[in-house]
SENUDO-265402 format. One line per field, with one value per atom (N, C-alpha, C, O): residue in three letters; residue number from 1; x, z, y; atom name. Coordinates in steps of 0.2 Angstrom, whole numbers. Layout:
REM SENUDO-265402
vexza: (ala_...)
lumkol: (NUM_...)
east: (X_...)
up: (Z_...)
north: (Y_...)
pase: (CA_...)
REM end
This chain:
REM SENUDO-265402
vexza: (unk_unk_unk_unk_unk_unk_unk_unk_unk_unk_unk_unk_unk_unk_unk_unk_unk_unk_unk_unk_unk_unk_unk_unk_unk_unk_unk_unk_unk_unk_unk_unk_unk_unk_unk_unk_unk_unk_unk_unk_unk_unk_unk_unk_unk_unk_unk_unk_unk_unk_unk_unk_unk_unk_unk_unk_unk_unk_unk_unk_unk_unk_unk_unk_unk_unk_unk_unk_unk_unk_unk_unk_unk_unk_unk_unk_unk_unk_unk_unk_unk_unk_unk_unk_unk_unk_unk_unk_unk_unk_unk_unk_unk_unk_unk_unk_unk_unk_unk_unk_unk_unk_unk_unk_unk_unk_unk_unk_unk_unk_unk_unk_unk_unk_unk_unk_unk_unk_unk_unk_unk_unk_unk_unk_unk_unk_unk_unk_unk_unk_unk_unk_unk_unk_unk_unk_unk_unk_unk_unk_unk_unk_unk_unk_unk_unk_unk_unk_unk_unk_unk_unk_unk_unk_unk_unk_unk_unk_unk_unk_unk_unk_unk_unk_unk_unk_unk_unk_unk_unk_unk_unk_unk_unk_unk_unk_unk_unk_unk_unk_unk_unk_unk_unk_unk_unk_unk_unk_unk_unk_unk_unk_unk_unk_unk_unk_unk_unk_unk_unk_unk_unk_unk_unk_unk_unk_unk_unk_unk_unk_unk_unk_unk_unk_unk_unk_unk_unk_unk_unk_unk_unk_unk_unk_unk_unk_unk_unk_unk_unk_unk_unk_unk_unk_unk_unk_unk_unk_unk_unk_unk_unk_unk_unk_unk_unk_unk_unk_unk_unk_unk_unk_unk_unk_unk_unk_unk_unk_unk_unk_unk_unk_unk_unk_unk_unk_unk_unk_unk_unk_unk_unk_unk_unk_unk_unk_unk_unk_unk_unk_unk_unk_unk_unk_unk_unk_unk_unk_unk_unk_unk_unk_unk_unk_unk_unk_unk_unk_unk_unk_unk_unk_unk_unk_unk_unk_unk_unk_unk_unk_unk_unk_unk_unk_unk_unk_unk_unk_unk_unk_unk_unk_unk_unk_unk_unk_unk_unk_unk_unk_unk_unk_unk_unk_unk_unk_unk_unk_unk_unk_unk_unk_unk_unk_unk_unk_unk_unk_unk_unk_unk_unk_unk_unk_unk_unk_unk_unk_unk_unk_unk_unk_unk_unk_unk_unk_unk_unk_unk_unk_unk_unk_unk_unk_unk_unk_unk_unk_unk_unk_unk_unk_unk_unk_unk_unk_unk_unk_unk_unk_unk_unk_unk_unk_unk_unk_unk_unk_unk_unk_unk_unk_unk_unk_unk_unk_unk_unk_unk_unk_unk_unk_unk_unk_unk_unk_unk_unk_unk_unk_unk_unk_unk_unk_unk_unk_unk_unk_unk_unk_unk_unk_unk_unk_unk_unk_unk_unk_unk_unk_unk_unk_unk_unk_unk_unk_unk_unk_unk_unk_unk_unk_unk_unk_unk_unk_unk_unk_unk_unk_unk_unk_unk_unk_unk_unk_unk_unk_unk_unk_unk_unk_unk_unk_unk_unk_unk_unk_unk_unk_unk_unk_unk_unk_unk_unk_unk_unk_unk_unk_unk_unk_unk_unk_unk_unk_unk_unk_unk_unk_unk_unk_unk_unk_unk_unk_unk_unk_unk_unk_unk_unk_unk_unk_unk_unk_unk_unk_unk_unk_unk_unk_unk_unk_unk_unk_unk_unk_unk_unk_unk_unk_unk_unk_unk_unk_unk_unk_unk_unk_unk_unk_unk_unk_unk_unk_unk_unk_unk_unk_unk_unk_unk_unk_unk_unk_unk_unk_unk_unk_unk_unk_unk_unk_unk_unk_unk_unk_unk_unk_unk_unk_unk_unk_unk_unk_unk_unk_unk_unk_unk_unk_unk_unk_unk_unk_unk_unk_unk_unk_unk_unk_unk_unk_unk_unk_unk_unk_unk_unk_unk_unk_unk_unk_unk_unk_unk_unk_unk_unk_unk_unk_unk_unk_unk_unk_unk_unk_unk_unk_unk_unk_unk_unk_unk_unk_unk_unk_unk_unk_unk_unk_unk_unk_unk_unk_unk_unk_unk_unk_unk_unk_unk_unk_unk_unk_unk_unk_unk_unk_unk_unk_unk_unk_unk_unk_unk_unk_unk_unk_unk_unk_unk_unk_unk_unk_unk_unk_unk_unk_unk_unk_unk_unk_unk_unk_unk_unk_unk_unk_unk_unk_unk_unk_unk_unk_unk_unk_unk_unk_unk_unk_unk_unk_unk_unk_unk_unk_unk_unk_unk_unk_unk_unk_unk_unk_unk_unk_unk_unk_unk_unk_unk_unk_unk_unk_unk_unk_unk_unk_unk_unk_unk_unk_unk_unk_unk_unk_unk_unk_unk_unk_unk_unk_unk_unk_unk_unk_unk_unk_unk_unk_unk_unk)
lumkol: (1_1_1_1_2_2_2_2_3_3_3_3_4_4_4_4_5_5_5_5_6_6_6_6_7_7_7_7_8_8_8_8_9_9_9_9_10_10_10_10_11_11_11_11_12_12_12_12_13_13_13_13_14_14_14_14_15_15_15_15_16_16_16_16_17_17_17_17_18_18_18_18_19_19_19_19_20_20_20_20_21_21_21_21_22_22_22_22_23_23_23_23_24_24_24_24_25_25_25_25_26_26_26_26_27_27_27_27_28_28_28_28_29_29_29_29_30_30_30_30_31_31_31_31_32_32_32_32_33_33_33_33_34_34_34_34_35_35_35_35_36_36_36_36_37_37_37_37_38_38_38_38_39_39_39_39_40_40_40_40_41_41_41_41_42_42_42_42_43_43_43_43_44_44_44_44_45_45_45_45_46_46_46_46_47_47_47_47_48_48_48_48_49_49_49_49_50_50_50_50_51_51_51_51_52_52_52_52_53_53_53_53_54_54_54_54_55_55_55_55_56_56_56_56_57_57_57_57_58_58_58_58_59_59_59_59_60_60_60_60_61_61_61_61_62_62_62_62_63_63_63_63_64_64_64_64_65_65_65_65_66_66_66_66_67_67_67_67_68_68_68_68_69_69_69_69_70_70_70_70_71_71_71_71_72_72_72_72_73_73_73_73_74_74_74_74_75_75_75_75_76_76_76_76_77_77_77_77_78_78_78_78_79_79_79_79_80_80_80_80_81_81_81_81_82_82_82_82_83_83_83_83_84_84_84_84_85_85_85_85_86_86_86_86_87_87_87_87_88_88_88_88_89_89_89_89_90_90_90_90_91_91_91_91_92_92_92_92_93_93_93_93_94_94_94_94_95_95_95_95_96_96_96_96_97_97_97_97_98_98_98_98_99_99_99_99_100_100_100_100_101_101_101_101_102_102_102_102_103_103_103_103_104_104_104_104_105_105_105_105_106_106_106_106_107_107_107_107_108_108_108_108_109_109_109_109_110_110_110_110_111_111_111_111_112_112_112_112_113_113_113_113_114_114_114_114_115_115_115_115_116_116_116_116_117_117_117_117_118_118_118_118_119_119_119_119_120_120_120_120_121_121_121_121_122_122_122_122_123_123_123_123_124_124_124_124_125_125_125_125_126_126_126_126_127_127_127_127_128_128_128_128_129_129_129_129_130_130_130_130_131_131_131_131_132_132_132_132_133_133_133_133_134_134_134_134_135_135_135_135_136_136_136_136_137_137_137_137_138_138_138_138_139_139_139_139_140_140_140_140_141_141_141_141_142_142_142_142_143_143_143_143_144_144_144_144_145_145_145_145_146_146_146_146_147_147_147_147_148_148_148_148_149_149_149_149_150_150_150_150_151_151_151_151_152_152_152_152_153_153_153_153_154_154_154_154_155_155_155_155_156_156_156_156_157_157_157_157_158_158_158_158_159_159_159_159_160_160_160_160_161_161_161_161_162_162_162_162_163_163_163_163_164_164_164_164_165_165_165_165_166_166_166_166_167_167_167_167_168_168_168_168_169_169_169_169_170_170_170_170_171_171_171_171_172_172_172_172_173_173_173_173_174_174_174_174_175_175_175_175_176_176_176_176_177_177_177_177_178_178_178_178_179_179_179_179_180_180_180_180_181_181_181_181_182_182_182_182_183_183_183_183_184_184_184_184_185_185_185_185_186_186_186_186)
east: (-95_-96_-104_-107_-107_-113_-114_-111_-119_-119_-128_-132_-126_-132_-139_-137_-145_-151_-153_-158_-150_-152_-145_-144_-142_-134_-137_-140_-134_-137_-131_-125_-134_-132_-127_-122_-130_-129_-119_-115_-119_-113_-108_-102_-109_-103_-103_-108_-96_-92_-98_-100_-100_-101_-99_-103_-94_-91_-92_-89_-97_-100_-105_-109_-106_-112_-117_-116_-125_-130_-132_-131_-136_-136_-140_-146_-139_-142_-138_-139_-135_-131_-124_-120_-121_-116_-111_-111_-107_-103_-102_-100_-103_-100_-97_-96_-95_-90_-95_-92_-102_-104_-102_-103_-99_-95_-101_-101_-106_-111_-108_-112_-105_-102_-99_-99_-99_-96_-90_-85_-90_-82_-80_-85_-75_-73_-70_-66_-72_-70_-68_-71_-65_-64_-68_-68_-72_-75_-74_-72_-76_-76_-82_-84_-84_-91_-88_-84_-89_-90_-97_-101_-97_-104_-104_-100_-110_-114_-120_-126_-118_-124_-126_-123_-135_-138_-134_-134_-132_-129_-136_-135_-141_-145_-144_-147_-140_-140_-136_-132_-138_-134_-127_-126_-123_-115_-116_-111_-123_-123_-128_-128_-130_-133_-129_-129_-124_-118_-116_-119_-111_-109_-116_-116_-122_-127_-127_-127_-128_-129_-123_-124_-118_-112_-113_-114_-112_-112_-118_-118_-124_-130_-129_-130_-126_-122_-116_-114_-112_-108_-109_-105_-114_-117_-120_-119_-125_-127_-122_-124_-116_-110_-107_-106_-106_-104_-108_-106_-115_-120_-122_-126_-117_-116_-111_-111_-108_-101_-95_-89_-95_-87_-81_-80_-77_-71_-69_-70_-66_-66_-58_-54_-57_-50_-48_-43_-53_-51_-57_-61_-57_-62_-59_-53_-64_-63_-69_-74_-70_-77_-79_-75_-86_-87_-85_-84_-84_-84_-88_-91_-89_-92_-89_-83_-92_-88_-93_-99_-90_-95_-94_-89_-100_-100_-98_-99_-95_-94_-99_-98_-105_-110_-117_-115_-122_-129_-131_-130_-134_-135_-144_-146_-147_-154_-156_-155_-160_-162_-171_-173_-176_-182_-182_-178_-185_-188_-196_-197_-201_-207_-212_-216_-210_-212_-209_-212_-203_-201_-194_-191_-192_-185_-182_-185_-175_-171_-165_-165_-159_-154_-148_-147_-143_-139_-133_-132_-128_-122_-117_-110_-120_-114_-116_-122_-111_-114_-110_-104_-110_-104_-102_-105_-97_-93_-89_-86_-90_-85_-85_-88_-79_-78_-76_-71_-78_-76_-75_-78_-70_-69_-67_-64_-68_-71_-71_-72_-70_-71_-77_-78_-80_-87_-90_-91_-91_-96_-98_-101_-99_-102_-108_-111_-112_-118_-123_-128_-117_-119_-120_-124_-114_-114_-122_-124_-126_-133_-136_-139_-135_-140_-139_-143_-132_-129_-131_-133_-129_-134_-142_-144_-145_-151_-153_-157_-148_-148_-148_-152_-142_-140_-145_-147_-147_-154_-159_-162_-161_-167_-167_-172_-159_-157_-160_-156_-165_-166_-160_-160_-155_-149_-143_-138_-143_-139_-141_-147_-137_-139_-136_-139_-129_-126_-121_-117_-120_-115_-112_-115_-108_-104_-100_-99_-99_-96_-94_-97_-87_-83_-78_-79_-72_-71_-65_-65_-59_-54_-49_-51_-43_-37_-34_-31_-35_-33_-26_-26_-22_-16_-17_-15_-21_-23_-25_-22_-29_-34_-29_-30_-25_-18_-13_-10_-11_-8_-11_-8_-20_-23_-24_-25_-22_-24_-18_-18_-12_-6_-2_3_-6_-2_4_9_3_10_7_9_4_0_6_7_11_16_12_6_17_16_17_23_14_18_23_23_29_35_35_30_40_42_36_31_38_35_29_31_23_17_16_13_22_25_26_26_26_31_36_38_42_49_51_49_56_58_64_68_63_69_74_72_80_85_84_80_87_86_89_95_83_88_91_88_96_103_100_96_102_98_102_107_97_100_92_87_95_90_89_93_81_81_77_72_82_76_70_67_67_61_60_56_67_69_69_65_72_75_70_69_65_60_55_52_55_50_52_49_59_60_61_60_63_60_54_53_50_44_42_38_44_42_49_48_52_54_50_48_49_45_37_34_35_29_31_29_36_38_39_38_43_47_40_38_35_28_23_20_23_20_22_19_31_33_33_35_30_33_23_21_17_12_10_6_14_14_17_17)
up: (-243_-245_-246_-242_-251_-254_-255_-258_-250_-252_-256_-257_-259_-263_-258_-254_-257_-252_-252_-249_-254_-249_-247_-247_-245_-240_-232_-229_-230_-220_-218_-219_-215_-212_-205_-203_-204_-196_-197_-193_-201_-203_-206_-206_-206_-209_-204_-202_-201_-196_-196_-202_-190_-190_-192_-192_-192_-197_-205_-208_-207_-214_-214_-209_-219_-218_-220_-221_-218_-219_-225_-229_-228_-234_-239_-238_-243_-248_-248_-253_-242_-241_-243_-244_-244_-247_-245_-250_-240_-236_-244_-250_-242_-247_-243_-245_-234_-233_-232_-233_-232_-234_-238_-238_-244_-250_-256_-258_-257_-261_-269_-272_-271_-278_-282_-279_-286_-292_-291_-293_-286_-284_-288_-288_-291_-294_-289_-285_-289_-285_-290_-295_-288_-289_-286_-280_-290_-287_-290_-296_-286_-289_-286_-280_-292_-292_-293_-298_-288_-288_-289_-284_-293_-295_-297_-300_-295_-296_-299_-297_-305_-309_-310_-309_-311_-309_-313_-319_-311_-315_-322_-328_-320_-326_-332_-338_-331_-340_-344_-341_-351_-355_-358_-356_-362_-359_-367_-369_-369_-374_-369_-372_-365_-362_-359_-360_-354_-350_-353_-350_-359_-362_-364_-362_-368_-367_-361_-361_-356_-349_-346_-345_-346_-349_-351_-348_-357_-362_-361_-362_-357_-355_-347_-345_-345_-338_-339_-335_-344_-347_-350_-349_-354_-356_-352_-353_-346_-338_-336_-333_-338_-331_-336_-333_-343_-347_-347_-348_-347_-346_-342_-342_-335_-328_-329_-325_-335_-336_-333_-331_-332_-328_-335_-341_-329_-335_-330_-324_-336_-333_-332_-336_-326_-325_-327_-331_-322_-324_-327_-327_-329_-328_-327_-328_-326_-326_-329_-326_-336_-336_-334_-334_-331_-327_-328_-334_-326_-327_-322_-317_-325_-318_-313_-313_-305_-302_-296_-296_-293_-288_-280_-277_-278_-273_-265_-264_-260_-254_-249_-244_-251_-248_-252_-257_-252_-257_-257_-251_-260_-261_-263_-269_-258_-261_-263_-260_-268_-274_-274_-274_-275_-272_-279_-281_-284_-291_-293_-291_-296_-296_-290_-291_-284_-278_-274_-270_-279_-278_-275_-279_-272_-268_-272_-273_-274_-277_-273_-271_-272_-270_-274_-276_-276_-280_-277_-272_-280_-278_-285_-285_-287_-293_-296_-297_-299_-301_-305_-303_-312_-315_-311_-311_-309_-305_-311_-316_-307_-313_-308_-302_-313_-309_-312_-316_-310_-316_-309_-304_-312_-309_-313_-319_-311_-315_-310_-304_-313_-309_-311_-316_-305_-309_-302_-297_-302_-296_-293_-295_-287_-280_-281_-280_-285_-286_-291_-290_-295_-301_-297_-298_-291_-289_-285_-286_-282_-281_-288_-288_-294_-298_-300_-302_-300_-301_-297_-299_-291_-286_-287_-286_-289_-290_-297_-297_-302_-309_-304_-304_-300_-301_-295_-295_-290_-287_-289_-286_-298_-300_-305_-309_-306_-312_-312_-309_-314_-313_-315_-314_-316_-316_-313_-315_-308_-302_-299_-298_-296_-290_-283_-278_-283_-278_-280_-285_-276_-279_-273_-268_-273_-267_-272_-278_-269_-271_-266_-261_-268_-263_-266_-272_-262_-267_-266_-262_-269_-270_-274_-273_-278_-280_-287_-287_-291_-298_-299_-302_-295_-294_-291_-293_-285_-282_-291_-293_-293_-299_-304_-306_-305_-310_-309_-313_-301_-299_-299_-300_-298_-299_-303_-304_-308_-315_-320_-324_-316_-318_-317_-320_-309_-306_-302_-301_-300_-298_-289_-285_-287_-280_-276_-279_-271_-270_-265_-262_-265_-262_-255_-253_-250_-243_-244_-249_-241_-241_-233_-229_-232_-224_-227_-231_-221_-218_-213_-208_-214_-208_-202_-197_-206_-202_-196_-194_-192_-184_-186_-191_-182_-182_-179_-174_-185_-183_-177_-175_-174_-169_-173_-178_-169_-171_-169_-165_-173_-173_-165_-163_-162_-154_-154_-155_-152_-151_-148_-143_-150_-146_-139_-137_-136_-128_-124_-126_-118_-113_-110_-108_-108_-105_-98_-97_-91_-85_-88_-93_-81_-80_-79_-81_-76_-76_-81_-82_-85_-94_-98_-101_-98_-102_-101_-106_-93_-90_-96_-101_-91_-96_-103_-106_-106_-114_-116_-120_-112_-113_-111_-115_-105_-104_-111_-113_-111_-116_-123_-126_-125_-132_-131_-136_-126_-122_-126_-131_-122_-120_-127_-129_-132_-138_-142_-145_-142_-147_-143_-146_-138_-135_-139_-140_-138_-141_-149_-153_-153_-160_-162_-168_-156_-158_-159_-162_-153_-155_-159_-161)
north: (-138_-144_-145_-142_-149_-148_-158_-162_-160_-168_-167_-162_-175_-175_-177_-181_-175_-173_-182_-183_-186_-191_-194_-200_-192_-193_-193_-188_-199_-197_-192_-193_-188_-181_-183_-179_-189_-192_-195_-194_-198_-201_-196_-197_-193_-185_-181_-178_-179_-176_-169_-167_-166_-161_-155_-151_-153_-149_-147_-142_-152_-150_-146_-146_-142_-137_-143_-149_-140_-145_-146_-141_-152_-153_-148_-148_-145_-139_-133_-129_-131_-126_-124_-129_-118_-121_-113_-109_-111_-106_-99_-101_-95_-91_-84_-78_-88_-82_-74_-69_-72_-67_-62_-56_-68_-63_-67_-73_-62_-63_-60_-61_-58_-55_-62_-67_-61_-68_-68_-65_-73_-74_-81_-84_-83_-88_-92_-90_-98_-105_-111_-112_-114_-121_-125_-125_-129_-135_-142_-142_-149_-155_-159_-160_-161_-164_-172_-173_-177_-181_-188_-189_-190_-190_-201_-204_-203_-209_-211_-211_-210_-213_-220_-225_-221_-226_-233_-232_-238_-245_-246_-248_-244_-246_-242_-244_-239_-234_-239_-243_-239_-244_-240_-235_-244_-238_-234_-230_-236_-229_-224_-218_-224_-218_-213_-207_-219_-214_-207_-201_-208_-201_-198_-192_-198_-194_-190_-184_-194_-192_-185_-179_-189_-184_-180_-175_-181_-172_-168_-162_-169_-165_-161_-156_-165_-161_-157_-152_-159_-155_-149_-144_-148_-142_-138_-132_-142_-139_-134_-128_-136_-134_-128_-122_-130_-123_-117_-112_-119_-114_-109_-105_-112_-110_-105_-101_-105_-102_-107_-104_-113_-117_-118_-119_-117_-118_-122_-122_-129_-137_-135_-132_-139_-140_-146_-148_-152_-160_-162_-158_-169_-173_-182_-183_-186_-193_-194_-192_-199_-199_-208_-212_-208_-213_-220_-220_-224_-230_-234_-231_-242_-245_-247_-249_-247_-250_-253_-251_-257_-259_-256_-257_-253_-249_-253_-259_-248_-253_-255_-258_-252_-253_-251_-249_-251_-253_-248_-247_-243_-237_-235_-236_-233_-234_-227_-222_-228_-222_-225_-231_-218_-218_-217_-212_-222_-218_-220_-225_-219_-218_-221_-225_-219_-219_-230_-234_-231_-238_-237_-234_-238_-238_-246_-251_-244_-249_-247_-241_-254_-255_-257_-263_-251_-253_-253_-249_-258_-262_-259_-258_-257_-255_-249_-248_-242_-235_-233_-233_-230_-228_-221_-216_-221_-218_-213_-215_-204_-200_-193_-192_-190_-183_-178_-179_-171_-166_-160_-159_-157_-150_-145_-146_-140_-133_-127_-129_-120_-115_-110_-108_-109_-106_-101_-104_-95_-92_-95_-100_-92_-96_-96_-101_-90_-91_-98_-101_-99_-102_-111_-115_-111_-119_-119_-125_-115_-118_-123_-128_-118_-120_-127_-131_-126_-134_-139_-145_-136_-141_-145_-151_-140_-140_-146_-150_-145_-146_-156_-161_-157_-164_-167_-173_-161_-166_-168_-172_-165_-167_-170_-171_-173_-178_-186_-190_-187_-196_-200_-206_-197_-204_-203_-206_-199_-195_-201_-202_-205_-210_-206_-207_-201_-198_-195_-197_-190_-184_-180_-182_-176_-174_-168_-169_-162_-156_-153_-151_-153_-150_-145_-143_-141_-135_-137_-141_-135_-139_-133_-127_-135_-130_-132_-137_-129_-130_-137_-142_-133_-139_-146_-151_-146_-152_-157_-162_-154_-156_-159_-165_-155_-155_-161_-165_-162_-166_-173_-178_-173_-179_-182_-188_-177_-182_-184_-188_-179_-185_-188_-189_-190_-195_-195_-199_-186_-183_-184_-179_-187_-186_-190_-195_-187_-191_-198_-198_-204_-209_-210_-208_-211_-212_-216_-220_-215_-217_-222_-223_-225_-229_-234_-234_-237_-245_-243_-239_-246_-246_-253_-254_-258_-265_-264_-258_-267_-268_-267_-269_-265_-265_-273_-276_-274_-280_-280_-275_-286_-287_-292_-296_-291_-292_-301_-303_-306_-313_-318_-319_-319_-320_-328_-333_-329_-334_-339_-338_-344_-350_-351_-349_-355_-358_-358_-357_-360_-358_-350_-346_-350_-345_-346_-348_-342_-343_-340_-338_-341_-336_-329_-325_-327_-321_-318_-314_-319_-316_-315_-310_-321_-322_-314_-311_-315_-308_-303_-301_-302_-296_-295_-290_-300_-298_-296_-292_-299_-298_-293_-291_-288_-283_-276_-271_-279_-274_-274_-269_-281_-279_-276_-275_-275_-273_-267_-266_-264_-257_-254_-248_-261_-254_-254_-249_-262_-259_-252_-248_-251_-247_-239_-234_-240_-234_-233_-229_-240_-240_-238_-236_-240_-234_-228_-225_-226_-219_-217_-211)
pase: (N_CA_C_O_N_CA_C_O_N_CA_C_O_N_CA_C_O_N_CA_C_O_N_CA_C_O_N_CA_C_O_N_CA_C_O_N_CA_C_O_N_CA_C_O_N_CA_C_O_N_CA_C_O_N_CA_C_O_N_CA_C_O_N_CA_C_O_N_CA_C_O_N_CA_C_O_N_CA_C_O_N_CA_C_O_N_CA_C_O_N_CA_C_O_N_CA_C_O_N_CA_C_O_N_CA_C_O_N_CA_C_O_N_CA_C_O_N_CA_C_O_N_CA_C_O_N_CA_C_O_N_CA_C_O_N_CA_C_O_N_CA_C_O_N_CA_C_O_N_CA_C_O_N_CA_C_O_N_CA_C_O_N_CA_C_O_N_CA_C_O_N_CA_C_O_N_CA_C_O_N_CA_C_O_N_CA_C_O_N_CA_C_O_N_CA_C_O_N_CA_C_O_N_CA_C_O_N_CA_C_O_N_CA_C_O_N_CA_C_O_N_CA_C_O_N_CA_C_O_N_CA_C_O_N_CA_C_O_N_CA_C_O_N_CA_C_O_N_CA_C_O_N_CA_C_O_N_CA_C_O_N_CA_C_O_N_CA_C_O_N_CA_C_O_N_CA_C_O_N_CA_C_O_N_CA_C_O_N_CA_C_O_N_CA_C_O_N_CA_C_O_N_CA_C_O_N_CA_C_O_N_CA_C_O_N_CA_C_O_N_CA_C_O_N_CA_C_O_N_CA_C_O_N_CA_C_O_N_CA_C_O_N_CA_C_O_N_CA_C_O_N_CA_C_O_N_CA_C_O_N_CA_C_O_N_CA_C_O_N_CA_C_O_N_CA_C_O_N_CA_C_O_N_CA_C_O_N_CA_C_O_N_CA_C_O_N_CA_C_O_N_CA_C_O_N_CA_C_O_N_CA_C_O_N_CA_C_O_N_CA_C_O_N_CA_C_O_N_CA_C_O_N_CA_C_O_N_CA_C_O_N_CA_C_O_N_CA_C_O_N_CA_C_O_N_CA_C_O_N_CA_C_O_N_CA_C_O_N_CA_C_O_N_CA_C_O_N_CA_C_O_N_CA_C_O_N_CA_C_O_N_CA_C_O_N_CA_C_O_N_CA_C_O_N_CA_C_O_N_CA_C_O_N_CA_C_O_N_CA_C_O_N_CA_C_O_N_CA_C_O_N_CA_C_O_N_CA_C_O_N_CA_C_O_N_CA_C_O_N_CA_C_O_N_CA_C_O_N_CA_C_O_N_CA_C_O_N_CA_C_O_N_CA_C_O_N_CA_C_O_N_CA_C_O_N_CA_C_O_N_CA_C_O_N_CA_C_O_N_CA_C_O_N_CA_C_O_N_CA_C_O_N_CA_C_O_N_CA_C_O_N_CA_C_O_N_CA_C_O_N_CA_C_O_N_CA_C_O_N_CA_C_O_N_CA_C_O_N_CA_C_O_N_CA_C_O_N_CA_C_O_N_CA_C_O_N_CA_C_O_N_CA_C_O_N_CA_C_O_N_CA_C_O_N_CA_C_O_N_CA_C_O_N_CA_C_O_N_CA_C_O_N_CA_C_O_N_CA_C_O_N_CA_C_O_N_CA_C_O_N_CA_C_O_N_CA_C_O_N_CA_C_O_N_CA_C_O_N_CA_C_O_N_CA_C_O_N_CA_C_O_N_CA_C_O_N_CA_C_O_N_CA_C_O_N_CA_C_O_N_CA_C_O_N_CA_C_O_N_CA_C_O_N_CA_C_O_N_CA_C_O_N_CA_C_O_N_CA_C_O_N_CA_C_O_N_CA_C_O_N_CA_C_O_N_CA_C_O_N_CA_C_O_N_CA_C_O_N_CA_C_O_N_CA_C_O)
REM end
């Protein structure tokens, strides 16, 4: 996995390689992978720039030799937290980013340069590349990703009967619906 070089490093599972690197298994030969570039472009482009911006990263990638599997092209949206971006030595805070994503398969070698191409993009606001499965790709895009199934609810209890209840009774219901939520979190 490859984050974009201002990603905090601290906040992502150890498990990820470090940011600029990218695992090739010590299989340095032109091995074909799948990858998926998910990608955040700056809110300020006007929505004739976007596809410009588009079709120039697109050409990037076929120049690379990728054969595209999917895409989504960007749209706006408003981000879940403010995203700051350093541009001529001024740091800005953006709340909103045209949001897109393309997968493609392309040698391990060729994905540095890609790297390289979107860290030095001025309208890259953040980006993420991960390697992924043709079918994965194929399934997202048409909506074939199955849905979780069952209820994430409490299990209902049954409707209890009027009357009085001692104190004794009461305990013990109480300690049984203890007992069945206890087993209905695991």
């Amino acid at each position: 996995m490859v984050r974009s070089s201002d990603m905090d490093t601290k906040a992502v599972d150890t498990e990820l390689e470090e940011v600029g690197t990218i695992d090739t298994d010590g299989d340095e030969e032109a091995v074909l992978s799948v990858y998926e570039i998910g990608y955040h472009l700056l809110p300020t482009l006007s929505e004739e720039e976007v596809p410009q911006v588009v079709t120039k990263f697109m050409d990037a990638l076929k120049a690379e030799g990728a054969v595209f599997v999917g895409e989504r092209f960007p749209s706006l949206i408003e981000l879940a937290y403010p995203i700051a971006k350093r541009t001529n030595s001024k740091k800005t805070n953006y709340e909103s980013a045209y949001f897109g994503w393309v997968a493609f398969e392309v040698s391990r070698d060729a994905i540095l340069r890609i790297k390289t191409l979107l860290d030095g993009h001025a309208s890259v606001l953040r980006y993420l590349i991960v390697t992924t499965e043709k079918e994965a790709v194929l399934a997202a895009m048409s909506g074939a990703a199955s849905a979780p199934t069952g209820s994430i609810e409490k299990p209902k209890r049954a409707a209890e009967e009027g009357g009085e209840v001692s104190e004794a009774a009461l305990d013990q219901a109480i300690e049984t619906m203890v007992t069945e939520d206890a087993k209905a979190a695991d």
